[in-house]
N, C-alpha and C positions, 0 to 999 in steps of 0.2 A: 477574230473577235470572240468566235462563239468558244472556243477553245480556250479561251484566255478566261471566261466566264466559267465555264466549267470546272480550269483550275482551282478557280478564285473559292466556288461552292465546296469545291473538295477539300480545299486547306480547311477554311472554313469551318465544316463540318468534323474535321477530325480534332481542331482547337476547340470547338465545344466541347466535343467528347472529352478530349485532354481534361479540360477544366471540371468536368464532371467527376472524373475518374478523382482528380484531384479532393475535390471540395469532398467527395467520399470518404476518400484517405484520409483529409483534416478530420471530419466528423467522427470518424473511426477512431481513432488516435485517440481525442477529446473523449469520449467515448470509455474507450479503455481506460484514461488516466480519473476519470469519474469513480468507474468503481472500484478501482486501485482505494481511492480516496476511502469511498465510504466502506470497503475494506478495515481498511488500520482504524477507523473513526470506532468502526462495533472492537476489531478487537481492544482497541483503549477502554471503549466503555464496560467489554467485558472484565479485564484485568481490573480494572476501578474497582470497580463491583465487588470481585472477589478479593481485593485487598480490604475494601471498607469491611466485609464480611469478615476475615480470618486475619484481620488487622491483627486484633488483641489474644487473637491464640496465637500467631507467627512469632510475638514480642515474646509471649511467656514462654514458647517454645526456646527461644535464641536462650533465654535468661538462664531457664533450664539447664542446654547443654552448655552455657559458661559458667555457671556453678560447679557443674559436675568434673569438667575438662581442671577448673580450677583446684578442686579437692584430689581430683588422680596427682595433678603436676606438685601438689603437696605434697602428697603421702609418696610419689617417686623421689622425692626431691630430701627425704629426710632417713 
């Protein structure tokens, strides 16, 4: 019987552990995919930022070189 107890304490104690080890792991996991998250969240808000900032030089810039592209593709084109 005492044998059969000792068993019982040693499964026991190693399914704790198991479950410990485990519930680690989840936490961990969760864990990592948190600041995976609030990763991408700052780089969005960075890009934002720097689109609302260089929004309206970006457009003039594009305008720019389609004007220009447009006046070469002329004067090859004649």
């Amino acid at each position: 019987m005492e044998s059969i107890l000792r068993s019982y304490l040693r499964v026991r104690e190693s399914m704790t552990r198991l479950s410990r080890t485990q519930a680690v792991t989840r936490f961990t996991r969760g864990q990592t995919m948190t600041e995976y998250a609030l990763i991408v969240a700052a780089v969005s808000i960075a890009a934002f930022l720097a689109y609302q900032t260089m929004g309206t030089d970006i457009s003039a810039l594009a305008s720019e070189v389609d004007s220009k592209l447009s006046a070469a593709a002329t004067s090859l084109g004649s």
